[in-house]
N, C-alpha and C positions, 0 to 999 in steps of 0.2 A: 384511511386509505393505506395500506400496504405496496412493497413494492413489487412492481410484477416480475416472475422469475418463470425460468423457460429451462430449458436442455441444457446439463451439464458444461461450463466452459473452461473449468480446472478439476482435472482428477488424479491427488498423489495416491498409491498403494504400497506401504508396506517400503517407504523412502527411508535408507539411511545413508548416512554418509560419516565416514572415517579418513582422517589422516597419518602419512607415519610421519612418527618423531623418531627422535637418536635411539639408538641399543634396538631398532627395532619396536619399539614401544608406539602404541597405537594410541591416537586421541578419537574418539568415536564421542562424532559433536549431534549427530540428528538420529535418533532410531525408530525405526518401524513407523513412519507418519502414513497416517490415512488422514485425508483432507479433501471437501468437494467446496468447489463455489461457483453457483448456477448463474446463468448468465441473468444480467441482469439487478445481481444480488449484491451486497455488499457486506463482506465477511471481513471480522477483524482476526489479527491472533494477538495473542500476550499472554508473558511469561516470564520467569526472572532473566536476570542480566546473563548474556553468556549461554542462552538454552540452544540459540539457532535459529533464532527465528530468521534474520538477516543470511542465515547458512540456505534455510530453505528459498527463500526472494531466490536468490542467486541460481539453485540448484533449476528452479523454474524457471527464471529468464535463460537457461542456455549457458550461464557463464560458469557453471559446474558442471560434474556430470555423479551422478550418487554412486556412491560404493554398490546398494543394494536397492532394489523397488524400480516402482512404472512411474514416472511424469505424462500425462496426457492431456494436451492443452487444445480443447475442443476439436479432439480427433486430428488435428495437425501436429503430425511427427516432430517436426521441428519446434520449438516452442518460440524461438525468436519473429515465428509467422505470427504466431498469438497470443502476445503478451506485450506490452510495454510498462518498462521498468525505472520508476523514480527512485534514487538511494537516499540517503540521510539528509547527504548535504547538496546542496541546492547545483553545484561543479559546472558554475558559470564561467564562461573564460572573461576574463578581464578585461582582452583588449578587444573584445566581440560588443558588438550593441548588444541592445535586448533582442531586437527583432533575429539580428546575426547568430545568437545564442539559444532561439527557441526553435529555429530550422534547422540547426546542427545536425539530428539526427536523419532529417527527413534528405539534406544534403547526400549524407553519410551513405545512405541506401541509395544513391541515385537518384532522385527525386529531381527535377528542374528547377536551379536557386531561383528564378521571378518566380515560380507556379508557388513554392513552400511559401516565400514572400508575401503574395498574395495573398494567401490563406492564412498566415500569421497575423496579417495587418486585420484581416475583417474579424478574429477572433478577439484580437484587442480590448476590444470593450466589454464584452463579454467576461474578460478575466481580468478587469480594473486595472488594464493598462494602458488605455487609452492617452496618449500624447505622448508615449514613453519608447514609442518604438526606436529612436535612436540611441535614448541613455544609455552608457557602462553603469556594467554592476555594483559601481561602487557609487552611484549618486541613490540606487533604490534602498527603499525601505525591506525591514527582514520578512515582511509579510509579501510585498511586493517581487521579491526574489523568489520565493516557495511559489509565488501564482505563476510566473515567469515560469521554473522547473515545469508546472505540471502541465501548462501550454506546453512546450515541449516532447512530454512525455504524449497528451493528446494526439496533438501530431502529426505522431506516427500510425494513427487510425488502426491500431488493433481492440480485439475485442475484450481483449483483460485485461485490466488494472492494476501492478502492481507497484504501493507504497509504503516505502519503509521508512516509519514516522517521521511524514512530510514537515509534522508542526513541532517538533520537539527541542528544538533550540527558539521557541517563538514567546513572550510573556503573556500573560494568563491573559488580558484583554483581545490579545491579536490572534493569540489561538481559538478562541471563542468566538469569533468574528468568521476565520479561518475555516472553522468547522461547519459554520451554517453554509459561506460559500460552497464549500467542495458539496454541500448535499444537492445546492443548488444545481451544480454542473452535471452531478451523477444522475440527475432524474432526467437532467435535457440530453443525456448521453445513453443512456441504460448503458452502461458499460457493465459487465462484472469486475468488482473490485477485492483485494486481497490487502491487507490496511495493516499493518505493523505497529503497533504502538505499544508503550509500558501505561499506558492511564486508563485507567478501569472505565470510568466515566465517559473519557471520551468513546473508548469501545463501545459501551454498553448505547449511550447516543445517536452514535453515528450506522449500529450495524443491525441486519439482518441476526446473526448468528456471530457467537464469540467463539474462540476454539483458545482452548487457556491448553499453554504447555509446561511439561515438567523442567527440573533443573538438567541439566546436561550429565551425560546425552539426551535431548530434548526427545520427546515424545506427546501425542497428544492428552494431555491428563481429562480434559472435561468439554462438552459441547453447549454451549448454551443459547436454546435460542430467544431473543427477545423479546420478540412479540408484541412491539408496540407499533401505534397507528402511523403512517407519515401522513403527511406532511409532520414531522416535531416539532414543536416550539420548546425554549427552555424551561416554561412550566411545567414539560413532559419527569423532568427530572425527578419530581415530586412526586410523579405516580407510583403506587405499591408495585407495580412491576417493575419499573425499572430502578427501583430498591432491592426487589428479589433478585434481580439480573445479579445486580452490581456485589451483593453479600455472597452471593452463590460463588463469584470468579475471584472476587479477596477471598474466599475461604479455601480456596483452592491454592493462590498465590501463595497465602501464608503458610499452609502448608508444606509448600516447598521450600519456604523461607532455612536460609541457613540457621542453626542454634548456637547463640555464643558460647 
């Protein structure tokens, strides 16, 4: 089975984006990106350290605006209508419960704090947080903090997805774990999703299509699509395709790799 995908829900063209420094001196961090992710789909990107990929999340959720190019986030002008946006770190407040910490944003926009409540509490179980709704974030676990974020990020009930390597402060066992949930939640969501990561692997597992970029100024160096069956199981990993996947986007990385 495959996943079903539908009418475009992110379309960059020809996005760049530059900063000034001192003397006048330009740092030109994103150039010329072309980028689509169909609704429904789940697209990763990766690329070395510093290319932008975190530049672009931002450029899309609204919280930048590009020096150059179009953001079109399923034909809604605003992109803040159609996107929601998890960053690295999980940015729980401390003195917030869990339940107080996953309505934040739904608050934030006006939402009614019992109705977001309500809706927090029945997704609970669902994202293996069931008995937890009162705990501070300093009694959860680091797996349980990331599922808390992306409740959160859910939420806000927009149509796209984006996360910028939800698991990447997380050890090999709980990433793994990590990974099979979110495929879980994506299939009961169809969301479109936009997936940040530096791990080849996990890319190549988790997505529809890879979009490998170059070293900075980031641009899109290679598209690759996967082409494996879903449901996956971690035997998938073994298949000659997603062996092909995975040599095709290291061969690209290293390429960009700096030379001592």
């Amino acid at each position: 089975m495959t996943s079903a995908v539908g009418r475009t829900a992110l379309r960059l063209r020809g996005v760049s984006r530059s900063y000034s420094q001192a003397l006048d001196a330009e740092l030109e961090v994103v150039r010329d990106v072309d980028l689509d992710v169909r609704s429904g789909e789940f697209v990763a990107l990766i690329g070395p350290s510093g290319c932008g990929k975190s530049t672009l999340l931002g450029l899309i959720a609204g919280l930048d605006v590009p020096t150059h190019g179009e953001i079109d986030v399923g034909h809604v002008n605003d992109s803040n209508k159609g996107v929601a946006y998890m960053p690295q770190r999980d940015l729980l407040l401390p003195w917030r419960s869990l339940v107080d910490n996953v309505t934040l944003g739904a608050e934030l926009r006006g939402e009614d704090r019992h109705t977001a409540r309500c809706r927090a509490l029945e997704l609970l179980p669902e994202f293996g947080l069931e008995g937890f709704g009162h705990a501070l974030p300093r009694t959860l676990s680091g797996g349980m903090r990331q599922r808390a974020a992306l409740l959160r990020t859910v939420l806000l009930d927009r149509p796209t997805l984006l996360l910028d390597e939800p698991f990447g402060a997380l050890d090999a066992l709980t990433r793994a774990a990590m990974q099979e949930w979110l495929l879980g939640i994506w299939r009961r969501r169809s969301a479109a999703v936009l997936f940040v990561t530096h791990d080849v692997e996990e890319a190549v597992w988790l997505s529809d299509r890879v979009y490998v970029m170059t070293s900075r100024p980031g641009s899109i160096k290679l598209e690759v699509n996967v082409g494996l069956p879903r449901p996956r199981g971690q035997e998938i990993r073994r298949d000659p395709r997603f062996m092909d996947a995975k040599h095709r986007i290291l061969d690209a990385l290293l390429s960009e790799a700096v030379q001592p």
